[in-house]
N, C-alpha and C positions, 0 to 999 in steps of 0.2 A: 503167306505172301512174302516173298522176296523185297528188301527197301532200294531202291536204285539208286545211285548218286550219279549224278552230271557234272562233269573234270570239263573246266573249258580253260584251255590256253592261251594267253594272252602276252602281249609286248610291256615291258616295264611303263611304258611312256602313259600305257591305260591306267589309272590313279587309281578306279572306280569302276564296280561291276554292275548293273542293275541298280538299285539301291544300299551297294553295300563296299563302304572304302576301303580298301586293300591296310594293310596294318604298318605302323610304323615300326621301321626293321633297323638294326643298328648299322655303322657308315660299313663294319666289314664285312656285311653283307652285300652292302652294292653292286660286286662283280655277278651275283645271281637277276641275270638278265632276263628273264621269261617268268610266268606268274601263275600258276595253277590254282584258278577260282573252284571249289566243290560247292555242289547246291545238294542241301538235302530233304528229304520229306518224310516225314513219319504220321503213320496215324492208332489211335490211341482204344487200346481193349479193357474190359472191367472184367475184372476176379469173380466166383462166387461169394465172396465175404464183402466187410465193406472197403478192403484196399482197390483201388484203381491198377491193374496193373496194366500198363501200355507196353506189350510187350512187343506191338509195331513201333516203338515209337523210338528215334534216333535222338535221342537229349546231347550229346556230346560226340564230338569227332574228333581223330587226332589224323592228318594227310601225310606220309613218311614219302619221300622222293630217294631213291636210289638209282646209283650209275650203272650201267651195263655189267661191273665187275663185283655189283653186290653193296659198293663204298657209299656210306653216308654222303647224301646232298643237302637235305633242308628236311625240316615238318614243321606242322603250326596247327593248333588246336584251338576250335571255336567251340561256344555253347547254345551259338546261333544256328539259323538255316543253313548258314555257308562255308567255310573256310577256303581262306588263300595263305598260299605256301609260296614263297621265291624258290627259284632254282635255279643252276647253271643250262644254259643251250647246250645240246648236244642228241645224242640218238640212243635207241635203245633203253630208255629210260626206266625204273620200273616203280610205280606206285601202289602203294599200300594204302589201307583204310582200316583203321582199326573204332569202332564205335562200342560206348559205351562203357566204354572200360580207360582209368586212367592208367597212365602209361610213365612217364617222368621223363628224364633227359637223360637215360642211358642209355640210348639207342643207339650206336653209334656203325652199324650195319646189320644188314638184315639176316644174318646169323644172330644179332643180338636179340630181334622182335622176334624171331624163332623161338629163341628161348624164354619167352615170356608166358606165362600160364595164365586161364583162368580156371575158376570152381564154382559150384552152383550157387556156395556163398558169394558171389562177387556180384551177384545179379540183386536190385531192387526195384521196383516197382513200374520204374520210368529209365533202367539201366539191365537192358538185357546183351551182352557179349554178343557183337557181331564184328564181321573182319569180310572183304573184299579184296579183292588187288589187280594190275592191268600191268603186262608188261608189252616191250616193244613200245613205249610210248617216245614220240620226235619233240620234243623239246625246242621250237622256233621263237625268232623274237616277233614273227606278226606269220599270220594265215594259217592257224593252227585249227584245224577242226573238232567240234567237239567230241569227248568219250564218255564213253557209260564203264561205272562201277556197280556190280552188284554186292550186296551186301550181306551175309547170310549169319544166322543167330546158330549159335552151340547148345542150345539147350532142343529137348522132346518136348512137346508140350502133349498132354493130357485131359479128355473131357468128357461129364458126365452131364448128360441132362436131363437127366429124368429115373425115378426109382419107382417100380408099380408093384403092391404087392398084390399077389395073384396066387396066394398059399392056398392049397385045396384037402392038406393035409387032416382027417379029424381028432378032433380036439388040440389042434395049434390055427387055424385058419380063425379062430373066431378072439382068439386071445391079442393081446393090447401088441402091437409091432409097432418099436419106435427104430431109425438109423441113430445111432450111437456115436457114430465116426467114419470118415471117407478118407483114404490114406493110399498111397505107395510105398512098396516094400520093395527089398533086394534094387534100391536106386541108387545109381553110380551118381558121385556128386563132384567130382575132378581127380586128379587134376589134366587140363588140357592143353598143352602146348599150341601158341595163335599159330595156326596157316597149316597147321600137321593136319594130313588127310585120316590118316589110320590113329584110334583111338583105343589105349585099353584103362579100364577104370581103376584108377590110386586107390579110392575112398568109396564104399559102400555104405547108403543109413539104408535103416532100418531092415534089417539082415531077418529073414524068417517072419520076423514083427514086429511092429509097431516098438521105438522108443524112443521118447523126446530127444532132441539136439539141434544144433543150430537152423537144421535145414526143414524145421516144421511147418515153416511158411511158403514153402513152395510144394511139401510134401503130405500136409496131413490138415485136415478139418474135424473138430471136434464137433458134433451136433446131439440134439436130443428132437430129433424130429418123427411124430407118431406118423403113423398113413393108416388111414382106415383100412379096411377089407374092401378088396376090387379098388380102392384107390392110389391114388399118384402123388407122386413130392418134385413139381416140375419145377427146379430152378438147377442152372447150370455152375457145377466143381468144375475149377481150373487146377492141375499139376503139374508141376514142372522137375523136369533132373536132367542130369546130360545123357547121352546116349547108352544104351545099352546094347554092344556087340554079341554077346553069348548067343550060341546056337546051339546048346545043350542045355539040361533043364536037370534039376534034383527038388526035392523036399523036407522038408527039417532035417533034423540029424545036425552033423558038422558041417559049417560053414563055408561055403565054395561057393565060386559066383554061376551066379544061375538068371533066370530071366525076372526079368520088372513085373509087378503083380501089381492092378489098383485093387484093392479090399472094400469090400461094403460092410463094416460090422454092427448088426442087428442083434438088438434085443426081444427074445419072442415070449412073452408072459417073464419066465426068474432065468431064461438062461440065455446066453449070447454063442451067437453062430456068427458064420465068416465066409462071406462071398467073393472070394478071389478072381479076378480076372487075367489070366496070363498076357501078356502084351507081347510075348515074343521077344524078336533083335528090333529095336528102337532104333532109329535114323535121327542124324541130326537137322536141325530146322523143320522136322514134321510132327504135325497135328493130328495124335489117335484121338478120333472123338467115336463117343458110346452117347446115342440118341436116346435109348431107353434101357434100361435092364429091368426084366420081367421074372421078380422070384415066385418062383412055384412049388417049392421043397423048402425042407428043410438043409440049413448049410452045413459048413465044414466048423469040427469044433477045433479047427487048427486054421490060423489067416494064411500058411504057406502053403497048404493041400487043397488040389483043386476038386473042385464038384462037378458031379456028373451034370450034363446037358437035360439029363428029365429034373434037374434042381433049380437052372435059371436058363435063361436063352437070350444072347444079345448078338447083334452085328458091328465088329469091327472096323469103321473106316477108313483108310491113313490119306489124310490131306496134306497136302505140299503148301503149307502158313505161308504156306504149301501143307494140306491134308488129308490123313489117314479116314474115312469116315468109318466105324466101325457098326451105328445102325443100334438096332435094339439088340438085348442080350436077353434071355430067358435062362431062369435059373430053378 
C-alpha cells in the first residue's frame, strides 16, 4: 500500500490548520510569505516474532521546498501527523518528502538530498525509508488548491504463511521434522541514494548462507518448530532487504551477485536439508508473499541450490504494499 500525504497551501495570515498551529519560525524567516501544511497517515503491521513492525506507518517527516532552479527554500520536520514548512511565493516550486529517515541541516539543494543514502540498517520497526516529491508546485499567498504526495518505501518486503509437511518419502516421512530457521540469502542491504530511480546493490548479507550480522532482524528467524506428518505450522515470517535488480542467477562457488533466495531449513530425523525459494529481480515497495509451501521430498543439502519442483510446490505472488502474492509452493 502506498502512504499518501496531503500538501495544502495556505497565506501567512492562517496561524492554524485544523487542530494544528503552524510553528514558531525565526524574524529572518518572515519574508517566507505562503505556508505548506503536510497531513499524514500511517497504518501499523506486526512481524512474525514478537516486534511490531509498522512498516505502513509514517512516524516522522522532514518537507524540503525548493525553487525552480534546484536552490534551497525552507523544510521543517514534525513527529506528528502534520508538518508545515514557510516558503517564499513564486511558481514552479518543487517539494520533496522524505519519511522516516533523519536527515539534519545540510540540505542546502536538491543535489544535496540526492546525495543522501539509506541501507537496510537504517530501518526499525516504526522507521521504514520512504521519499515522495511533487514538482510544478505555485506557491500563492491565498487560493492555493490542495496536492497529494505519494510516498513510497525502499525496501522488498517478504512473506511466509504457512509450512506443511507432506513428505511421502520411506523411511524420512514418518521421522521427527522440526523448521530450524527461516532466512534470506544473496540480500542486497544498501546502500541507496533518496529519489535515484535505478538501484545497484553496495552491500550483500548473507552471500550463499546464512551468517549472523547486523541485518538479522529483517533477515533471519531462528526457530525450533516440529510439524507433525500431514501437518501445518500456520503463523506468518515477515522479511525485509532492499531491492534486488539481478537477472542472472549462479550457485555457490565464488561469490557474484545473483538472485534473493528465502530458505526454509529443516531438520529431518539427524540431518538438515534446505528449501530454497528463488525470488527472482525484487521491486522496490513490493510485497512477495508465499501463502503455503508444501514440502514433499527431501531438500537441498546446500541453502544456495534450488530443488526440483517433485521436492516442494508453492505459488509466488507480488503485491504492490502494493503485492506480489506468490500462493502455496510445493517442494
Amino acid at each position: 500500500m502506498k502512504r499518501t500525504l496531503f500538501l495544502f497551501l495556505t497565506a501567512t495570515a492562517l496561524t492554524a490548520c485544523a487542530q494544528h498551529s503552524l510553528p514558531s519560525l525565526p524574524a529572518a524567516e518572515d519574508s517566507k510569505s505562503a505556508v505548506l501544511t503536510v497531513n499524514i497517515a500511517g497504518m501499523p503491521e506486526s512481524k512474525a516474532n514478537s516486534t511490531v513492525w509498522a512498516d505502513d506507518q509514517v512516524s516522522t517527516a522532514t518537507v524540503f521546498v525548493f525553487n525552480s532552479d534546484g536552490s534551497y527554500d525552507n523544510q521543517a520536520t514534525a513527529t506528528g501527523p502534520s508538518v508545515s514548512v514557510r516558503c517564499t511565493q513564486g511558481v514552479n516550486k518543487q517539494v520533496y518528502v522524505v519519511a522516516n529517515k533523519s536527515i539534519g541541516t545540510s540540505v542546502t539543494s536538491i543535489a544535496d538530498l540526492h546525495g543522501i543514502s539509506t541501507s537496510l540498517t537504517d530501518f526499525t520497526p516504526s522507521h521504514f525509508t520512504m521519499t515522495g516529491y511533487k514538482t510544478g508546485v505555485e506557491a500563492k499567498a491565498t487560493g492555493n488548491a490542495p496536492i497529494e504526495i505519494e510516498v513510497v518505501r525502499y525496501a522488498s518486503k517478504i512473506t511466509l504463511d504457512k509450512i506443511t509437511h507432506s513428505l511421502t518419502e520411506t523411511g524420512w516421512k514418518d521421522m521427527d521434522f522440526y523448521v530450524k530457521g527461516i532466512y534470506l540469502i544473496n540480500a542486497p542491504g544498501g546502500d541507496w541514494n533518496l529519489f535515484e530511480e535505478n538501484y545497484t546493490p553496495s552491500v550483500w548479507y548473507n552471500q550463499c548462507a546464512w551468517s549472523s550480522s547486523v541485518a538479522d532482524d529483517w533477515l533471519y528467524e531462528s526457530l525450533n518448530q516440529r510439524i507433525i506428518k500431514n501437518g501445518s505450522y500456520p503463523l506468518r515470517h515477515t522479511f525485509y532487504c532492499l531491492p534486488n535488480p539481478t537477472t542472472s542467477d549462479s550457485h555457490g562457488g565464488t561469490w557474484s551477485p545473483r538472485k534473493t533466495r528465502l530458505v526454509i531449513e529443516a531438520l529431518i530425523g539427524t540431518r538438515t536439508f534446505y528449501y530454497p525459494i528463488t525470488l527472482g529481480s525484487l521491486a522496490r515497495n513490493t510485497h512477495y508473499a508465499i501463502s503455503n509451501l508444501n514440502i514433499t521430498r527431501l531438500g537441498s543439502s546446500d541453502p544456495d541450490y534450488p530443488v526440483s519442483e517433485a521436492q516442494m510446490t508453492f505459488t509466488l505472488d507480488v503485491k504492490d504494499w502494493t503485492v506480489s502474492d506468490m500462493g502455496t509452493q510445493t517442494i
